[in-house]
Structure formats: structure tokens, C-alpha cells
N, C-alpha and C positions, 0 to 999 in steps of 0.2 A: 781240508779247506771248507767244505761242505756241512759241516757238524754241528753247526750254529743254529738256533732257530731260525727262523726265515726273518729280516728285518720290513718292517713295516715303510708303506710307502711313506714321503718325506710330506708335508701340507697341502705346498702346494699340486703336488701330482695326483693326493687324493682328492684335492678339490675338483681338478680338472677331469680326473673322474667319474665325480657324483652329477658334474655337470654333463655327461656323457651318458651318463645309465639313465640321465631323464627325456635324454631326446631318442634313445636307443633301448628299448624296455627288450627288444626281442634276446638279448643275451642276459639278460640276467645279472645280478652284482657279482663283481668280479671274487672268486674264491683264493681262497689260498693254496699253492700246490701242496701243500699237506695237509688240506681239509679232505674226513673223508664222505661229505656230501658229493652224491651222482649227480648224474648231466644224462640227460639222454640221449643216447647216440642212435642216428639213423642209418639204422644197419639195412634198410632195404637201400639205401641209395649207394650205391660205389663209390670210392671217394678216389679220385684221379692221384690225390696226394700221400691217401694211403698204401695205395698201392705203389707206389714208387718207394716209400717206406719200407713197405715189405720183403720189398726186391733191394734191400741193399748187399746182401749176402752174394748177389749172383752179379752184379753189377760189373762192368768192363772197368779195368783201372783207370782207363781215362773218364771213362763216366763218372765214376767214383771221386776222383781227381777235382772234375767239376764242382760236383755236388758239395765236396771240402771248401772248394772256394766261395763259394754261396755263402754256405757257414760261417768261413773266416771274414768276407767282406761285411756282413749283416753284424756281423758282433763287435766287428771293429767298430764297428760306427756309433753303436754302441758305448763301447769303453771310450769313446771319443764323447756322444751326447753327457755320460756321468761326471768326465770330466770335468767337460764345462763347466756345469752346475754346481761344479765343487764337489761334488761326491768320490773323495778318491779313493774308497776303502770299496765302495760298489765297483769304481772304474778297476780297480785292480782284480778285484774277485775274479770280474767278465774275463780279465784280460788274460789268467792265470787259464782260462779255460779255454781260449782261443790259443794258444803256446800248446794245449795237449790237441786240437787237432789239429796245428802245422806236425807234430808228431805222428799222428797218424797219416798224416800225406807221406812223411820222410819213411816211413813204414812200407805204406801202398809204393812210394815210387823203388824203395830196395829191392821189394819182391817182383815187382813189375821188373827192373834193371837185371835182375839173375834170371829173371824165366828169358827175355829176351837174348842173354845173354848165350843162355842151351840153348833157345833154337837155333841162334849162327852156327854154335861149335857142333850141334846136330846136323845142319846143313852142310857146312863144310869139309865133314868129315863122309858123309856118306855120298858129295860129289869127288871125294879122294883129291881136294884142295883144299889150300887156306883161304880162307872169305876176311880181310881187315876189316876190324871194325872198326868206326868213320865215329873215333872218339872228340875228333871238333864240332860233329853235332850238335847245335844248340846248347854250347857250353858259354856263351856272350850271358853278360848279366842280363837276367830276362824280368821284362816290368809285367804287369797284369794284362797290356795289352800286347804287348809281343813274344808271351809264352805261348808253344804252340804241345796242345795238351793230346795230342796225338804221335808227339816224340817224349816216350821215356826221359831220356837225355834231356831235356831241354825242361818236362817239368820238375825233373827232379831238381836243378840248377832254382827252378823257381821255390822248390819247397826251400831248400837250403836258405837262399837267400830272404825268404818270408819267415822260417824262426827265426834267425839273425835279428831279422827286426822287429820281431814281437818280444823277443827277449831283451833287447836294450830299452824298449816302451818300457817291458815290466819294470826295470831297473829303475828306470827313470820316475818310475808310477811310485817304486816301493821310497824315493826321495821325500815325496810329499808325505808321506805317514810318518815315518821318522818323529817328527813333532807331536804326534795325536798323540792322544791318549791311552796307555799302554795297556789297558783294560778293554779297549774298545774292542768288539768281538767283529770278525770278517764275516761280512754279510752272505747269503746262500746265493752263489750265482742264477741257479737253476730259477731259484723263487724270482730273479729280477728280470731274468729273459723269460718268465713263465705271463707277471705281471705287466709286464715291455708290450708283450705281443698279445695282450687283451686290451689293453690301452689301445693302440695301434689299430685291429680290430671293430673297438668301437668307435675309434678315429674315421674307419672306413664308412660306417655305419650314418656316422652323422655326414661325411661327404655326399652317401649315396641319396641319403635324406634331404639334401640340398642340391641335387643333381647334378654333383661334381664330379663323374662317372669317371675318369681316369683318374682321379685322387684315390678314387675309395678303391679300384679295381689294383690300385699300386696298394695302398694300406692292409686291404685283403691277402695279397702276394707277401709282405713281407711276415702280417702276423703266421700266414701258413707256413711257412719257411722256417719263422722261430718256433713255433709249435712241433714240426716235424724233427727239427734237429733235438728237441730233448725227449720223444719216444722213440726217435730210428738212430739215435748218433748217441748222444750223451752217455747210455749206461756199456756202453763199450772202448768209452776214450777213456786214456792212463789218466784219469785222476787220481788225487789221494788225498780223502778215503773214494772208493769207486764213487759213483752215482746209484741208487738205487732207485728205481721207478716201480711202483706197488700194483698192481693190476687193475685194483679202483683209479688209482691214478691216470694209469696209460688210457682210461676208457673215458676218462672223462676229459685227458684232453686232444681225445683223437673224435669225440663229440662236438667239440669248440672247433676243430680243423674242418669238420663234414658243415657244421655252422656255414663257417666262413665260405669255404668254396658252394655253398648250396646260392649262396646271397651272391656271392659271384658273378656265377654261371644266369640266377635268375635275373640278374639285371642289364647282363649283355646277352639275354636270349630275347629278353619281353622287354614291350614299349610299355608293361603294366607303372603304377604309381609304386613308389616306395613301399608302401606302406601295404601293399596287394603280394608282395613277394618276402614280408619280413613278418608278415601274419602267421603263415606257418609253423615258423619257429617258435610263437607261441604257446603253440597246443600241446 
């Protein structure tokens, strides 16, 4: 799916833009995730976001659980925005990649489901009784707000029922292409949620620069979130072909993540002016 060169942004997205990189110089023109031009990343400063990154290997399933739906809610919306636009070869791409991590939920919640399931039969056996297991637990169709992600049971019923419905979107996504043009090549997801979340970014950028302090600290939140999920998630979901992320790559845009939350953090610590906290970034 992934194989393609990276497809180039549509006019009007690069207009909006170029209008962006002139009210926002401190990040620089947006690259391509297969340029291998560096970024400098500010490795003295810790980054809250990478470090949660890093910790995904040790992460609690329900934690892990969460963090999936992050993912899936921020991408859906996503393959919702491309739609619109008419972009259905982009909306499918996204959405192809949101289906591989309702997969890894259905994954987390099987192995979560059998460890849970040895501790009872551990339990029960070594009080020399049977312990029932209370298999009507959170078995009701569960929506985003009434999944409780601290029962097994209950979010695994939600991953079930979330590919179900990512997978009839697809279907329904792959109806609109149908018609295209049979040459048309499938766009790189990676490259559009890479390009998404620097848009978005310096969306924040121009909020904070108009003092629109809860736009830009939301636009902030969302490009770190798409930035995170394709150095900490992406090269480990069942795509095909995998994902590969190159180690220039990982660093340059785990550089744009430390960016983002440095501008963050500086503008809900300090009463300073815009322009006194995004100088930095400059140098």
C-alpha cells in the first residue's frame, strides 16, 4: 500500500501553507517524510511525548488500549477531512491504516483476554474451587463513551465492534474509486498524516501568534499525537508492505514533536509575547 512515492499536496493545501510558513518562520518549510534533510532536535530538553513513545513496549493494556483510540479517533477524522474534499484515494489510504490498528487493539485485547483468563483458573484452582467467570461483563454494544477500558471484556467487545466499522467505511470508500482511473497510484499514508500534522502545527503556530491560546494548545496536541503515532506505532502495525521509518527520519521528526511541545509548554508557562518564545526555535 505504502510503495508509491509520497503524493504531493493538492493547491489549495499548499497555498494554505505557504501562507502559514510566513506568519510562522520558526518551523521552517514543511519537508517531505522522505527527505533526507535534518531538523535539529533538542536533545537537552526531555520531551514528555517522547518519552511516552518510548514506553510503549511496557505499557498496561488498558493504557495501551487508550492510546489505540487516540490513534483511531485522530485518523478518522482524518479520512473524514479527505473525504470531504473529495480526496478518496487519500481517504482510503488513511483509512486502510486505521483497520491495521483496530487490529492491533483485537490483538492487545486477545492477549490481555487469556492472561486474565490464567489468573482466574490460577486463582481458582489454588483456593481448591471454581471462581465463574462473569462472561456477561461488558458484553452490551459499547460506543466510545460507554467502553469501560479497564474491563477486558468490554473493550475488547469495543475493538470488535470498531473494525466492523472501519471495515464497511473501507468498503464503502473502495465504491468511490471504482470509477478513477485505473493507473492512479495509492497515495503514502504515512507522507499525508506526516504532512497533516505540520499543517496543523503551524495552524497552532499562527493561533498562538494571534493569541488564540486554546486553538493553538489544541492544534499543538493534535500534530504531537500524529507525529507520535508514526515513530512509536506505525512501523509495528500489520501493514503491507510494513512501514519503514529510517533513523534520519525518526529524528527529524521526533525534532518537530520536541518543536511543538517546547511552544507549548512556553506559552502556558510565560505571559512573554509570541514572538519571545518562538525565537528559539530559530537558532
Amino acid at each position: 500500500v505504502f510503495s508509491c512515492p509520497p503524493k504531493k499536496y493538492d493547491q489549495d493545501v499548499a497555498a494554505a501553507m505557504q501562507a502559514r510558513e510566513l506568519a510562522v518562520t520558526s518551523f521552517g518549510s514543511a519537508k517531505s517524510l522522505g527527505s533526507h534533510e535534518s531538523d535539529p532536535l533538542a536533545a537537552s530538553n526531555a520531551s514528555t511525548v517522547l518519552r511516552e513513545v518510548q514506553g510503549l513496549s511496557i505499557l498496561h493494556p488498558s493504557t495501551r488500549l487508550q492510546l489505540l483510540h487516540r490513534y483511531i479517533s485522530i485518523l478518522s477524522e482524518l479520512v473524514q477531512v479527505k473525504f470531504n474534499a473529495g480526496l478518496f484515494l487519500e481517504s482510503f489510504s488513511v483509512e486502510l491504516v486505521v483497520m491495521a490498528i483496530w487490529k492491533e487493539a483485537l490483538r492487545v485485547c486477545s492477549s490481555w483476554l487469556a492472561s486474565t483468563m490464567e489468573d482466574v483458573l490460577s486463582r481458582s484452582c489454588s483456593a481448591n474451587e471454581s471462581t465463574p467467570v462473569q462472561k456477561g461483563a461488558g458484553l452490551s454494544p459499547c460506543s466510545e463513551e460507554t467502553v469501560d477500558f479497564s474491563m477486558p471484556e468490554s473493550v475488547s467487545t469495543w475493538a470488535e465492534q470498531g473494525f466492523l466499522v472501519a471495515f464497511d467505511r473501507a468498503e464503502r470508500l473502495s465504491d468511490h474509486l471504482r470509477n478513477m482511473d485505473s493507473n492512479a497510484q495509492m497515495p503514502d499514508a504515512m507522507e499525508i498524516i506526516f504532512q497533516t500534522a505540520l499543517e496543523i502545527g503551524k495552524s497552532g503556530g499562527v493561533d498562538e501568534l494571534l493569541g488564540n491560546k486554546g486553538s493553538a494548545a489544541a492544534s499543538y496536541t493534535k500534530a504531537m499525537l500524529l507525529l507520535s503515532f508514526i515513530v512509536g506505532e506505525a512501523t509495528s502495525l500489520p501493514l503491507s508492505p510494513p512501514f519503514l521509518l529510517s533513523p534520519a527520519n525518526k529524528k527529524r521528526i521526533e525534532g518537530y514533536i520536541v518543536n511543538f511541545e517546547s511552544c507549548q509548554s512556553h506559552f502556558q508557562m510565560s505571559q512573554s509575547s509570541p514572538q519571545q518564545y518562538l525565537d528559539p526555535l530559530t537558532k
